[in-house]
N, CA, C and O atoms as a DFTB+ gen file, in Angstrom:
524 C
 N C O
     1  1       0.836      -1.156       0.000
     2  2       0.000       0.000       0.000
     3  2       0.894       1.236       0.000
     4  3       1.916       1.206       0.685
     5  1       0.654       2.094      -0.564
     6  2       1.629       3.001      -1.229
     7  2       0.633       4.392      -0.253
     8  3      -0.592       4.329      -0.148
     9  1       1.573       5.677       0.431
    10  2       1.175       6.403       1.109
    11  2       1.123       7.585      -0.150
    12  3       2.238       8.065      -0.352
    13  1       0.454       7.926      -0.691
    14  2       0.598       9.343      -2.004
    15  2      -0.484      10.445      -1.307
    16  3      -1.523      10.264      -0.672
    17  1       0.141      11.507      -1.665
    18  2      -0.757      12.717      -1.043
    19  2      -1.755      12.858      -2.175
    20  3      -1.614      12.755      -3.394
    21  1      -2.967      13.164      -1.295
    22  2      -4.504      13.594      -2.281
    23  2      -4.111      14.600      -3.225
    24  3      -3.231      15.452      -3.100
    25  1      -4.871      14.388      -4.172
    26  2      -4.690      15.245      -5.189
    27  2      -5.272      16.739      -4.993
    28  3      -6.037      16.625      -4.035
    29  1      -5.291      18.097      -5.428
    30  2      -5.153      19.344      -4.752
    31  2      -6.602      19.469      -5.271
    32  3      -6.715      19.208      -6.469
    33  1      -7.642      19.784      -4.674
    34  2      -9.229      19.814      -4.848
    35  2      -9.302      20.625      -6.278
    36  3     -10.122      20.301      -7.137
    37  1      -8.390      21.689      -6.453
    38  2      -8.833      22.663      -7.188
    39  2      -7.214      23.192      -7.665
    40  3      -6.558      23.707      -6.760
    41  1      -6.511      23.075      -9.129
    42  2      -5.855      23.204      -9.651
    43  2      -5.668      25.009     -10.088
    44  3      -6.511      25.778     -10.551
    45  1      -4.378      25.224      -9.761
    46  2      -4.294      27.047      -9.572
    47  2      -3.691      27.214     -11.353
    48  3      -3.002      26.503     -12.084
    49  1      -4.423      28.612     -11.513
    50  2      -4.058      28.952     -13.078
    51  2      -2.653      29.568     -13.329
    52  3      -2.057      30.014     -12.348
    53  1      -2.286      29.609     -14.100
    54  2      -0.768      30.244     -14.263
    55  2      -0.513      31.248     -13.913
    56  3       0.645      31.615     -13.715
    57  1      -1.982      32.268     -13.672
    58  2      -1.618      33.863     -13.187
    59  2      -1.565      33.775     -11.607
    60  3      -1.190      34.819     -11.074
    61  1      -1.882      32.684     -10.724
    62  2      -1.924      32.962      -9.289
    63  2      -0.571      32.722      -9.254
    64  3       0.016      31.984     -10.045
    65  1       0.082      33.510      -8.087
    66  2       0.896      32.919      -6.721
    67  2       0.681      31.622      -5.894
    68  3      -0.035      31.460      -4.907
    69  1       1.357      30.876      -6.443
    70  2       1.074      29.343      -5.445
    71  2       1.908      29.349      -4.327
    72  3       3.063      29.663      -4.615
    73  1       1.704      29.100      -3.109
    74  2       2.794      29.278      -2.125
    75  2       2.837      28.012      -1.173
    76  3       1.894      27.622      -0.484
    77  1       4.013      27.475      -1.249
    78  2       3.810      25.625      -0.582
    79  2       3.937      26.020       0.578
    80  3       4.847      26.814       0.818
    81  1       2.976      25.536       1.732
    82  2       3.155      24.967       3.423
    83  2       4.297      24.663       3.759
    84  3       4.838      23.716       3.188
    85  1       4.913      25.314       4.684
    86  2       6.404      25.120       4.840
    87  2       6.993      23.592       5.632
    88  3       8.096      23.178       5.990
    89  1       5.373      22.988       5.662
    90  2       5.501      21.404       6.016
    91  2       5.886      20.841       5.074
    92  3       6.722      19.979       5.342
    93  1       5.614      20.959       3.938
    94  2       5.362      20.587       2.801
    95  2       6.575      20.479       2.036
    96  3       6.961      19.491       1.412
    97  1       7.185      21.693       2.161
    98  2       8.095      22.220       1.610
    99  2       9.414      21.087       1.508
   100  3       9.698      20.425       2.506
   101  1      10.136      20.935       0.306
   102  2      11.240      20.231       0.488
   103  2      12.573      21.067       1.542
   104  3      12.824      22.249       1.777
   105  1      13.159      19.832       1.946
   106  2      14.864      20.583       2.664
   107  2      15.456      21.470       1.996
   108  3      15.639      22.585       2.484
   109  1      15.914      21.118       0.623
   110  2      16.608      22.340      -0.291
   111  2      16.248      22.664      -1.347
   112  3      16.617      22.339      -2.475
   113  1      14.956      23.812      -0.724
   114  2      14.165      24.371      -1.587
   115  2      14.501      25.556      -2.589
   116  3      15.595      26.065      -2.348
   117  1      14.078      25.898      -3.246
   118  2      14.689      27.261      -3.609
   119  2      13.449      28.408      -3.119
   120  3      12.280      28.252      -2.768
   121  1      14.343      29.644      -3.286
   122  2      14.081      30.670      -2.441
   123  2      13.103      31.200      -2.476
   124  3      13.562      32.253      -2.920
   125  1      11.455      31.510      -2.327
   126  2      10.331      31.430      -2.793
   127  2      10.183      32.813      -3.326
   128  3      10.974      33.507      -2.686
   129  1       9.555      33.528      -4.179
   130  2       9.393      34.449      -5.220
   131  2       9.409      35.464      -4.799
   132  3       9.628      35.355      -3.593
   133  1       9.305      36.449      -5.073
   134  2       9.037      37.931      -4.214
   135  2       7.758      38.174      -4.000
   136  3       7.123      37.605      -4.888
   137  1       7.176      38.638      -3.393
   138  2       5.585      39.066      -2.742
   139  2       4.853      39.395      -3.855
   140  3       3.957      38.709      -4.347
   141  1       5.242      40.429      -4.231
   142  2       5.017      40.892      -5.230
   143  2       4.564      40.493      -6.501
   144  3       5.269      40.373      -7.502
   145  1       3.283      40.283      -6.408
   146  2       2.813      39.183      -8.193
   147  2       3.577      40.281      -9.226
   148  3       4.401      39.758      -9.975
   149  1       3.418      41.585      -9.340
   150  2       3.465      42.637      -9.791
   151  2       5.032      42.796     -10.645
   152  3       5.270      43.080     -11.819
   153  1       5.947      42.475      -9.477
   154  2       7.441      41.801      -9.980
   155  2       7.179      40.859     -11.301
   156  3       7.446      41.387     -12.381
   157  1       6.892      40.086     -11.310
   158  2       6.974      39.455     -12.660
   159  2       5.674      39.657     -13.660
   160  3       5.308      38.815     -14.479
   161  1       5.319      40.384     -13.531
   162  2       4.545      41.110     -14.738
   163  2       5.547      41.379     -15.812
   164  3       6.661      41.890     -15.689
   165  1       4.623      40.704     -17.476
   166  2       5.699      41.298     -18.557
   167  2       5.302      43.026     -18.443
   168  3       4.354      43.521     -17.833
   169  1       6.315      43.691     -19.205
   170  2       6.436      44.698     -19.632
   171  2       5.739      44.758     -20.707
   172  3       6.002      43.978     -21.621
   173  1       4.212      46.135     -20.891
   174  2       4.238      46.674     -22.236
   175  2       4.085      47.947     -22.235
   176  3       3.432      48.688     -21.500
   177  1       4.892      48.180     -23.323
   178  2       4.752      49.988     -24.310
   179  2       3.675      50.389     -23.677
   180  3       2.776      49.564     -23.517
   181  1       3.503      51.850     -23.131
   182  2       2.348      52.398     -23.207
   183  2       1.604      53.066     -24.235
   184  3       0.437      53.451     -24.158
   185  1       2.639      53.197     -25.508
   186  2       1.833      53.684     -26.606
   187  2       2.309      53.324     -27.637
   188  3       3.344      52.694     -27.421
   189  1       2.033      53.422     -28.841
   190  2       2.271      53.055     -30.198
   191  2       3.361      53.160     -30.462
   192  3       4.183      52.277     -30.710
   193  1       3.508      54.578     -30.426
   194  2       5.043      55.322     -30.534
   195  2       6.441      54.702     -30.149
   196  3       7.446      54.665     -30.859
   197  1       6.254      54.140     -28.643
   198  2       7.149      53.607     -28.245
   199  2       7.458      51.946     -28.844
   200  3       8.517      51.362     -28.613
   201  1       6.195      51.281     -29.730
   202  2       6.319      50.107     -30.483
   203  2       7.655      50.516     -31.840
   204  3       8.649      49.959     -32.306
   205  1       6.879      51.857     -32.048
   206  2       7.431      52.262     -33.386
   207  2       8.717      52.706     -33.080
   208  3       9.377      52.861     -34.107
   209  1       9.306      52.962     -32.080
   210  2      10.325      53.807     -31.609
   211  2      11.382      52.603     -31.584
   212  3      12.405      53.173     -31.206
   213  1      11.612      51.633     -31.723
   214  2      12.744      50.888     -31.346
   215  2      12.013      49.543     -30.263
   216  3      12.752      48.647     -29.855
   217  1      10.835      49.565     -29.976
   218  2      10.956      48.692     -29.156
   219  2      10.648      46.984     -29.612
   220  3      10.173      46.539     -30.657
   221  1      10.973      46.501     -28.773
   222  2      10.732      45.065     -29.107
   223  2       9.605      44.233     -29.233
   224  3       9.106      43.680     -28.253
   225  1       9.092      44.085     -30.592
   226  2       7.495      43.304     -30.266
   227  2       7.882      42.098     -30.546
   228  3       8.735      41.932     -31.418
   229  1       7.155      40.695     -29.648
   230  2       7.322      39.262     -29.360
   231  2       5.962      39.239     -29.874
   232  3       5.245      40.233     -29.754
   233  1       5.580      38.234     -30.406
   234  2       4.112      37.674     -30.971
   235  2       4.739      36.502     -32.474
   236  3       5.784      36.148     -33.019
   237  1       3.390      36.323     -32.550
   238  2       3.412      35.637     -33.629
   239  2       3.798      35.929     -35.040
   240  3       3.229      36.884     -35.568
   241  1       4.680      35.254     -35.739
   242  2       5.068      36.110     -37.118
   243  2       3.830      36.529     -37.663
   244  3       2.685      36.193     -37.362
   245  1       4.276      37.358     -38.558
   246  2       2.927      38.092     -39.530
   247  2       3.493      36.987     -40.787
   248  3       4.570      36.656     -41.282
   249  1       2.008      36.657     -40.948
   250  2       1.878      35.832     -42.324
   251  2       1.682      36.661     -43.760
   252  3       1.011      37.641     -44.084
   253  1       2.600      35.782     -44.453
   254  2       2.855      36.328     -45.665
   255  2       1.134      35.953     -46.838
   256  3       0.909      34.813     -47.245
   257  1       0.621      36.602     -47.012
   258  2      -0.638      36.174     -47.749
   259  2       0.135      34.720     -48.729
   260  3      -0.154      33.526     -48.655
   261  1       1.154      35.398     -49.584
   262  2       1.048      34.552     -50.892
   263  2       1.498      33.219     -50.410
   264  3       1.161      32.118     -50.845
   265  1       2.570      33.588     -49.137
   266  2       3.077      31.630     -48.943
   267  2       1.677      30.893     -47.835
   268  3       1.785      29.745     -47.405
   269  1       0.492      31.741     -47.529
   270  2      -0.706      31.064     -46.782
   271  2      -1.448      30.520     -48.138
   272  3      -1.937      29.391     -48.182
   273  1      -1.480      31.318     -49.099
   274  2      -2.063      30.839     -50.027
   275  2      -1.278      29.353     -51.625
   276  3      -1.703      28.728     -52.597
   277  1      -0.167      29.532     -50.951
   278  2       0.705      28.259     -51.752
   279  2       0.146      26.869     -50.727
   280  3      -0.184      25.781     -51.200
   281  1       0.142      27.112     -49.688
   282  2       0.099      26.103     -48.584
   283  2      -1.561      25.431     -48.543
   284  3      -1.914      24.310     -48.176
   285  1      -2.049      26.108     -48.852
   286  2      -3.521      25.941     -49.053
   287  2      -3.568      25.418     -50.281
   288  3      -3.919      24.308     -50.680
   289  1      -3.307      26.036     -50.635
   290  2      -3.554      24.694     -52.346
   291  2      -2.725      23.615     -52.311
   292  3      -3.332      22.566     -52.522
   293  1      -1.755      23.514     -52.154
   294  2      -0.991      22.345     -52.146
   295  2      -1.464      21.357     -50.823
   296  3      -1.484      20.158     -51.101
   297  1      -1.794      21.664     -49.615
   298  2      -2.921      21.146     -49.056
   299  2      -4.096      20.529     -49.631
   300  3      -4.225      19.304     -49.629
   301  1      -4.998      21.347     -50.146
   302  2      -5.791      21.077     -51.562
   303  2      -5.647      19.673     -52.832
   304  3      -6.334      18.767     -53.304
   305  1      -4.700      20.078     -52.907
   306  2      -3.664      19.516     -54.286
   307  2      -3.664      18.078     -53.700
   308  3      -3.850      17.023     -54.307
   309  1      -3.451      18.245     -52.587
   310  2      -2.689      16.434     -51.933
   311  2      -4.734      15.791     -51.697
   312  3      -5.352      14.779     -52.026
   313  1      -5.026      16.866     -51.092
   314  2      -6.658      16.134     -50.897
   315  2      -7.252      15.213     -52.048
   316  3      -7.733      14.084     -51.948
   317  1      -6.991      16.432     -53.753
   318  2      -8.249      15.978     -54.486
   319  2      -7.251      14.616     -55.066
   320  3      -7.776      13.542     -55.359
   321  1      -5.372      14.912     -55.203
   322  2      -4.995      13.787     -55.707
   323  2      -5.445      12.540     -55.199
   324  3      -5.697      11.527     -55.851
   325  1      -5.556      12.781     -53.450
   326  2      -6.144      11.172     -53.153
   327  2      -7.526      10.655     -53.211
   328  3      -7.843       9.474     -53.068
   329  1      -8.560      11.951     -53.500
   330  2     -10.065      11.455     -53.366
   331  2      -9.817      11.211     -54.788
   332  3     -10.211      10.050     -54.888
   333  1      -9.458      11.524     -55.832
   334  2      -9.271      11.158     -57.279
   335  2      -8.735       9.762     -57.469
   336  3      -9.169       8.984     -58.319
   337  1      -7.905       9.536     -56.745
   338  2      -7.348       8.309     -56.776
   339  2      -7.970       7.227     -56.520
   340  3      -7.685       6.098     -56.920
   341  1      -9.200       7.689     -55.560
   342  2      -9.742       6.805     -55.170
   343  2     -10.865       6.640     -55.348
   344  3     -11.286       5.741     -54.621
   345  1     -11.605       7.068     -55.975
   346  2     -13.056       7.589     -56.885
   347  2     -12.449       6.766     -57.976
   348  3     -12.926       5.638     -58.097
   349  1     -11.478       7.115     -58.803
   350  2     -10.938       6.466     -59.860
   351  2     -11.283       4.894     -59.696
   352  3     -12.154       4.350     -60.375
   353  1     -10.368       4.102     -58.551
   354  2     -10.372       2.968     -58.325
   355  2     -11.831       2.350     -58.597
   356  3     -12.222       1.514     -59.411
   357  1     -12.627       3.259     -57.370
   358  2     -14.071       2.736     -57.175
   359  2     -14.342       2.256     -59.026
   360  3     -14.166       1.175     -59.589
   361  1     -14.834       3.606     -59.563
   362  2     -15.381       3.357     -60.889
   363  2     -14.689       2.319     -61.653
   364  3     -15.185       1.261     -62.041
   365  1     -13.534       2.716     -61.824
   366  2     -12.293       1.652     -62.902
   367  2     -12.781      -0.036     -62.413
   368  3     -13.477      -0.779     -63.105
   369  1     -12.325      -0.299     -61.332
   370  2     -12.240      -1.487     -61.235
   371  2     -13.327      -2.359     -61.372
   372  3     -12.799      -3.452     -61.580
   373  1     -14.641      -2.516     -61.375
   374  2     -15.511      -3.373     -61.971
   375  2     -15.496      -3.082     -63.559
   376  3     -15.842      -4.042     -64.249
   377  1     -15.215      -2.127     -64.105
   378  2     -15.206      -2.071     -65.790
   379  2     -13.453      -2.614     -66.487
   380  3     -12.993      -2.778     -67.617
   381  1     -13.065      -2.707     -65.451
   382  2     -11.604      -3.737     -65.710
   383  2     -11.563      -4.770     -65.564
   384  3     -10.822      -5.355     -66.354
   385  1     -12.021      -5.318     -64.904
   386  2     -12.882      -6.588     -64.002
   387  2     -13.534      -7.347     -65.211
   388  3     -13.228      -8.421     -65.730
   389  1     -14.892      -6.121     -65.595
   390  2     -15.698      -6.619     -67.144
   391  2     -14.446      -7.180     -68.220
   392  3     -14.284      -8.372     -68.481
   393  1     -13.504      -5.921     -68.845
   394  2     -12.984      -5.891     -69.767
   395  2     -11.988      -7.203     -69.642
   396  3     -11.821      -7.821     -70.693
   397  1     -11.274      -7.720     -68.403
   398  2     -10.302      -8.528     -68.449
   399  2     -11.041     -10.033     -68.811
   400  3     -10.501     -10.904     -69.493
   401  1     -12.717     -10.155     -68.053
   402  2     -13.038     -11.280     -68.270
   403  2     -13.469     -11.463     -69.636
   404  3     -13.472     -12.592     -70.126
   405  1     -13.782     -10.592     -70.200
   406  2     -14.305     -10.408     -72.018
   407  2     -12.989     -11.014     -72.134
   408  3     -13.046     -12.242     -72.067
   409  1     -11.746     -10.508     -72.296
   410  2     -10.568     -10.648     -73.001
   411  2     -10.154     -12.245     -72.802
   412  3      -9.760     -13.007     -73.685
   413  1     -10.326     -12.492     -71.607
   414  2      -9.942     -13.703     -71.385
   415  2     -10.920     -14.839     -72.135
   416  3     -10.539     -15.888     -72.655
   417  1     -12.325     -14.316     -72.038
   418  2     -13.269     -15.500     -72.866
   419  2     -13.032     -15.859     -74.164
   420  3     -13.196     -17.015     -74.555
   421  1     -12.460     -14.485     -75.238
   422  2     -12.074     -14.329     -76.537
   423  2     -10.750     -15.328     -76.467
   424  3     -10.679     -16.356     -77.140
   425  1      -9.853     -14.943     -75.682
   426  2      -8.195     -15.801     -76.117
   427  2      -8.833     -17.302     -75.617
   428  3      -8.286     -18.277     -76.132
   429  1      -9.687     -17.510     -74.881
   430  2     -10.186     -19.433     -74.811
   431  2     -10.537     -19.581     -76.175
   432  3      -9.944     -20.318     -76.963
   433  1     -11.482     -18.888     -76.430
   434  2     -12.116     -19.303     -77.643
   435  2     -11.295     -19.330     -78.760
   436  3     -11.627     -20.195     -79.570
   437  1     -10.205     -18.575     -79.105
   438  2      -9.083     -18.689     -80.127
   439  2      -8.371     -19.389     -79.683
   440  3      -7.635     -20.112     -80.355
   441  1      -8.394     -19.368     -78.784
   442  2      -7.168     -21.006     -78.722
   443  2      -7.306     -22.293     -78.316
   444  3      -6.454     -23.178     -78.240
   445  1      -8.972     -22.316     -77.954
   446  2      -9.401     -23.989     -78.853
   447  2      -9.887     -23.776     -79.856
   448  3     -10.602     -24.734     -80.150
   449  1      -9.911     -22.917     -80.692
   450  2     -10.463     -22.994     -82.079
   451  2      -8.454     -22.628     -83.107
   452  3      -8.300     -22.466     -84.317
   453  1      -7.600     -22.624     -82.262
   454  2      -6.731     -22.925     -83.199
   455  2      -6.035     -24.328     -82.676
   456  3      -5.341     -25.072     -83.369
   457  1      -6.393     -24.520     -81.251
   458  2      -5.776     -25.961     -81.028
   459  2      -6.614     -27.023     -81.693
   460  3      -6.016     -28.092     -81.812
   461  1      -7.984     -26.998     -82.208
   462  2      -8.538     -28.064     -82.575
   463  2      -8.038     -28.118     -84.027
   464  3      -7.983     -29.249     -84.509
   465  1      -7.569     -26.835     -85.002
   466  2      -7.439     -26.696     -86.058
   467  2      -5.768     -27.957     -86.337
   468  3      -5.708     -28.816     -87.216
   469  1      -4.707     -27.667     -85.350
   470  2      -3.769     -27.627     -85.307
   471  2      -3.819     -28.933     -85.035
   472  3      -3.097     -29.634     -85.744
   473  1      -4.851     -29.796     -83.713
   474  2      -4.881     -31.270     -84.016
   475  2      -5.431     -32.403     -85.085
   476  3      -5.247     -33.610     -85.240
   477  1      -6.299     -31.246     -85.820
   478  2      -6.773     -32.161     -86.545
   479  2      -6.237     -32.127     -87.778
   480  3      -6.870     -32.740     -88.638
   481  1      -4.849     -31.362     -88.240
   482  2      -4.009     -31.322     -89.440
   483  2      -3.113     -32.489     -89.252
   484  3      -2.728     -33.238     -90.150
   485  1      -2.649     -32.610     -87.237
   486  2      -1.920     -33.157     -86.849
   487  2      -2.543     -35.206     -87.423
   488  3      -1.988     -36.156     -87.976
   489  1      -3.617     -34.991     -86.976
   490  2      -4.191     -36.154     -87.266
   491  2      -4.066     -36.674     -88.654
   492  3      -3.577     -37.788     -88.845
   493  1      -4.462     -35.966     -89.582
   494  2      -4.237     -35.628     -91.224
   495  2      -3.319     -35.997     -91.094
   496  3      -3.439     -37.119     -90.601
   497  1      -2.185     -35.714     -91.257
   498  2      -1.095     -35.952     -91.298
   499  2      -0.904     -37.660     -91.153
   500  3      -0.367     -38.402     -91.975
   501  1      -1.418     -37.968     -90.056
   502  2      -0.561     -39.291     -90.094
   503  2      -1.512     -40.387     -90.628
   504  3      -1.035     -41.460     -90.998
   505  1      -2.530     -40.207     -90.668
   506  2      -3.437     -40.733     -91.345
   507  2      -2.950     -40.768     -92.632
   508  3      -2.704     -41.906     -93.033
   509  1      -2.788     -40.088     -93.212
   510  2      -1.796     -39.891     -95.000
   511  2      -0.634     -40.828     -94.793
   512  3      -0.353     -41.734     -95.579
   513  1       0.247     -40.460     -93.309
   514  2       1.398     -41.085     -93.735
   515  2       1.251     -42.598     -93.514
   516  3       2.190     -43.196     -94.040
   517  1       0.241     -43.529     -92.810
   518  2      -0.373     -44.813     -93.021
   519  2      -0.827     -45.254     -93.855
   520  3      -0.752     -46.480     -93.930
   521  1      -1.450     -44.599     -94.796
   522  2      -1.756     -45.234     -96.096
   523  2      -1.228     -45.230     -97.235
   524  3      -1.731     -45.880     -98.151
């Protein structure tokens, strides 16, 4: 039987201050945060100006229209190649199916109608050479 501590009723969001029970607390802890939530607040510009002025903006790249729009079709491109591919199959394959068994009934039929031709010359033949 394994002793594990209960799980915490209610899980804290990234903006609180969590602060561990100093029961709790490991031996060599590190040094707990400053009071102050306020201390680690990011920094922002108070005005435009100061964006435009030299300062540093972090965010998400700005997307280029034309390479969102290469990516989208070629996205696209890969979709219809495989629903095509496979629509194709559907239809094709019972009319290949038809066409191979046609083909195959025709080459039986020519080739007992040239094997019977071919035995019965064979027969000829020796029939002549007996008499």
């Amino acid at each position: 039987m394994s002793l594990r501590p209960a799980p915490p009723g209610r899980v804290p969001t990234l903006t609180e201050v969590v602060r561990m029970p100093e029961a709790q607390a490991p031996a060599a802890a590190v040094p707990a945060p400053a009071a102050d939530p306020q201390a680690f607040a990011p920094t922002v510009p108070a005005s435009l100006e100061q964006l435009r002025g030299g300062g540093v903006v972090t965010g998400p790249k700005a997307i280029d229209e034309d390479e969102l729009v290469q990516r989208v079709l070629a996205d696209l491109q890969r979709q219809i190649d495989l629903m095509l591919e496979v629509k194709l199959r559907e239809v094709l394959a019972p009319a290949l199916t038809r066409a191979t068994d046609a083909l195959m009934r025709e080459a039986r039929t020519e080739l007992a109608s040239t094997l019977r031709d071919i035995v019965s010359r064979a027969v000829a033949q020796e029939l002549s050479r007996h008499r």
